[in-house]
Each structure stands twice: as C-alpha cells, then as structure tokens.
C-alpha positions as CSV (number, residue, x, y, z in Angstrom):
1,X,10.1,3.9,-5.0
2,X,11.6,6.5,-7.1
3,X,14.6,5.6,-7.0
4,X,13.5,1.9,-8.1
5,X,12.3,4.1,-11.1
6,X,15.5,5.6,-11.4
7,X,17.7,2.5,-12.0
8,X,14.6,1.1,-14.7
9,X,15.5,4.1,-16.7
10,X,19.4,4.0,-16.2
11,X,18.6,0.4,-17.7
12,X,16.1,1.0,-20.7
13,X,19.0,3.8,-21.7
14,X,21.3,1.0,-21.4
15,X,19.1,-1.1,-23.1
16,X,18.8,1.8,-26.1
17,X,22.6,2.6,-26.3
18,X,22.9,-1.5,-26.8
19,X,20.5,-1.2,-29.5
20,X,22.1,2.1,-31.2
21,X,26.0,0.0,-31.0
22,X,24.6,-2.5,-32.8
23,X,22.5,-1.8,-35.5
24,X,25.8,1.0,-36.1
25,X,28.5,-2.1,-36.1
26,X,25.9,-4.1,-38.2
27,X,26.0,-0.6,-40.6
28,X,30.1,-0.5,-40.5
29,X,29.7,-4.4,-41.9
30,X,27.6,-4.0,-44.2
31,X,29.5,-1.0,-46.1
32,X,32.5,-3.0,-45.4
33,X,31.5,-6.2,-47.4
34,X,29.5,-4.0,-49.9
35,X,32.6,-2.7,-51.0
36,X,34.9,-5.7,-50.8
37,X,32.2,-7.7,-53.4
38,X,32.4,-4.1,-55.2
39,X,28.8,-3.6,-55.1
40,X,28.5,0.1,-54.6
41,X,30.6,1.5,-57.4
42,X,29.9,-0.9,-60.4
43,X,26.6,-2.7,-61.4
44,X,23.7,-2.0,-58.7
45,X,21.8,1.3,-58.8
46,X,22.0,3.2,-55.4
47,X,18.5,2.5,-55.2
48,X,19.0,-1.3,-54.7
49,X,22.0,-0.9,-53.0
50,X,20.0,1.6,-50.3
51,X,17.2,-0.9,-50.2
52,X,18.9,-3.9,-49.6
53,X,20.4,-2.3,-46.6
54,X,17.1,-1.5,-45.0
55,X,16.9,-4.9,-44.6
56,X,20.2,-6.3,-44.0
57,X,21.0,-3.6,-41.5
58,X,18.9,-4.6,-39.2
59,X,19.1,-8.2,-40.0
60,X,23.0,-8.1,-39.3
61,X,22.4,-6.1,-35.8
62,X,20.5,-9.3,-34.2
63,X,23.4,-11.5,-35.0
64,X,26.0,-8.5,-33.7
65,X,23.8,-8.0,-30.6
66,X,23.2,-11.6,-30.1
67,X,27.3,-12.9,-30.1
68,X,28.4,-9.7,-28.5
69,X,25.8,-9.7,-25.8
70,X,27.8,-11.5,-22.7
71,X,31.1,-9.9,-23.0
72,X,29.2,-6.1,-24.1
73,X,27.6,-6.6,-20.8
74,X,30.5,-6.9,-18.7
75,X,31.9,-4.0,-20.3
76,X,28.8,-1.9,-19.4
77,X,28.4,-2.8,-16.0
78,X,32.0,-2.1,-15.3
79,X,31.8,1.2,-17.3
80,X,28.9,1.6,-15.1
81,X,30.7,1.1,-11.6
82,X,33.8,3.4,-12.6
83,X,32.0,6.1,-14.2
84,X,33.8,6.4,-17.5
85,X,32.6,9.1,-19.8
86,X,35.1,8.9,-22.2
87,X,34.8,8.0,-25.8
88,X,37.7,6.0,-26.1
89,X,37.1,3.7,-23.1
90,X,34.1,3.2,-25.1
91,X,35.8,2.5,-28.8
92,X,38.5,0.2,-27.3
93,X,35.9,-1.8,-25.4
94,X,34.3,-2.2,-28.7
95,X,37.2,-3.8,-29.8
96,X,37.9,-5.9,-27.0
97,X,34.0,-7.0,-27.1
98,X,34.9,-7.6,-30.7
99,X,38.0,-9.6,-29.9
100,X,36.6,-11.6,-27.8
101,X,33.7,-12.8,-30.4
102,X,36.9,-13.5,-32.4
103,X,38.2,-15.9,-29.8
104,X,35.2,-17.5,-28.9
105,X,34.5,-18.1,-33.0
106,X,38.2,-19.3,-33.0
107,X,37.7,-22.3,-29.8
108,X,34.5,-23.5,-31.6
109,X,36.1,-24.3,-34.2
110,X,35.1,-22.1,-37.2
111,X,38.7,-20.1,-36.6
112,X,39.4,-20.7,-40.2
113,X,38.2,-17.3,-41.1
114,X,40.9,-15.2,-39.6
115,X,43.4,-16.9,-41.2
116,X,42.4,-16.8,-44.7
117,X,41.0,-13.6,-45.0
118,X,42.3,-10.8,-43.0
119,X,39.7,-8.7,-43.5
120,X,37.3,-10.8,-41.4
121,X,38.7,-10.0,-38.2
122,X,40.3,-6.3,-38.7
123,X,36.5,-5.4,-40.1
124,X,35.1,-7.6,-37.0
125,X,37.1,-5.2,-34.5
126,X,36.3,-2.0,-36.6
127,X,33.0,-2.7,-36.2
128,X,33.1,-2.7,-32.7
129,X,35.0,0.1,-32.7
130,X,32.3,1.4,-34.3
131,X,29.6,-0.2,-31.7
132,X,31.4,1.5,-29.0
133,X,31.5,4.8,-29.7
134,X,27.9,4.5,-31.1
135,X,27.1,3.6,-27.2
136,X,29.3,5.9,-25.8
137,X,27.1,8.6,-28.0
138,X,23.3,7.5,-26.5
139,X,24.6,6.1,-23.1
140,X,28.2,6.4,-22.0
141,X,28.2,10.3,-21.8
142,X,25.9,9.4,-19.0
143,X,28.0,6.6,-16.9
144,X,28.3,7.0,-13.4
145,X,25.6,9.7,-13.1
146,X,23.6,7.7,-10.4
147,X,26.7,7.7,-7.7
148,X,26.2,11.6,-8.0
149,X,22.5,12.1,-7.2
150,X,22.0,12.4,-3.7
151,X,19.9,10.0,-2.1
152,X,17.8,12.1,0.4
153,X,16.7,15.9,0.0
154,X,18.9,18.3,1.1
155,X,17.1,20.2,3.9
C-alpha cells in the first residue's frame, strides 16, 4: 500500500511541476507581447501593467497547458523512465513540446502565423524553453528517484 502512495505523490509532483511550466511559459508570453505592442515602456502605469498580468497570466497558462498537454506528457513519462536530471534535457524538451504545438497549429490550418510574423514561433519555442526548465526546477531534479528506493527493507 505504501508504495501505491508513493507513485500518487511522484504524480501530484508531476502534476505541480506541469502547473509551475506553464503558468512560467504563459509569464515568458506575456512579457513578450507586452513589449512587442510597447506597453511597458510608454503609456500604461506599472500598476496596470502589473494588474493586467494577474489576470492574463494565469488566463494564458490554461491555453499553454491545454495545447501542450499530449506531447508534455510523453516527454515526462519518458524523462520519467530514463531518469534525466538535467536542465537541458528539460529546456530542449520544452522546445520540442513547443515545436510540436507549432506543427500541429500549422496541419490545422491556422499555419499562417509563422510565416508572417516571426516572432510567433521563435517566442512560441522560447516559451517552452522557458516551461521546461520551470519543470525541471519543481520536478525534473527528481526524475528517476523511484528506480532507486528499494522495494523491501533491508534486513
């Protein structure tokens, strides 16, 4: 029974590392497009500017964690089974979770974005860049720790 209880935790810290990459990749696009549309240096107050984050911010982070969720868990899992502890396992499999939201966005026909506006895509794969290294700081320290743990006492 405990170890049932083990792998529920391994999977809520999952869960919360999930959580964590995307409300930071929905943070990286939002300061991204705030200072494409020049928001943050001219007109608004930092007071608006802060406020409308609170909201957007997490408003962002369900669309990120929604489109990034099927590919994001492959990359876990597999993380997962080889034990990788590294950051930059964890940044470039941001980006590849990131290129492939490009590519799906691209077959369903609403590709028109990466080719009028660079900065769609290379701010799309910076933010999971940014994603993956948020994980890689809550959860993917931790990879592989439950092939270590012995499974009966030692005597």
């Amino acid at each position: 029974m405990s170890r049932v209880l083990v792998y529920l935790g391994k999977f809520a810290h999952m869960v919360l590392g999930y959580a964590a990459a995307s409300i930071a990749a929905s943070a990286f696009l939002n300061v991204v497009f705030l200072g494409v549309a020049s928001l943050i240096a001219t007109d608004i107050p930092p007071e608006v500017a802060s406020g409308s984050m609170v909201f957007t911010i997490p408003f962002i982070a369900l669309f990120v964690a929604y489109f990034g969720f099927v590919p994001a868990v492959v990359v876990m899992l597999l993380a997962e089974l080889l034990g990788k502890r590294d950051w930059l396992f964890y940044a470039l499999a941001g980006g590849f979770v990131a290129l492939v939201f490009i590519g799906v966005a691209y077959q369903s026909g609403d590709g028109g974005f990466a080719y009028r506006d660079p900065l769609w895509p290379v701010s799309i794969i910076g933010s999971g860049l940014v994603g993956g290294i948020a994980y890689w700081f809550v959860t993917g320290r931790f990879a592989g720790a439950l092939r270590n743990t012995p499974t009966s006492p030692a005597p």
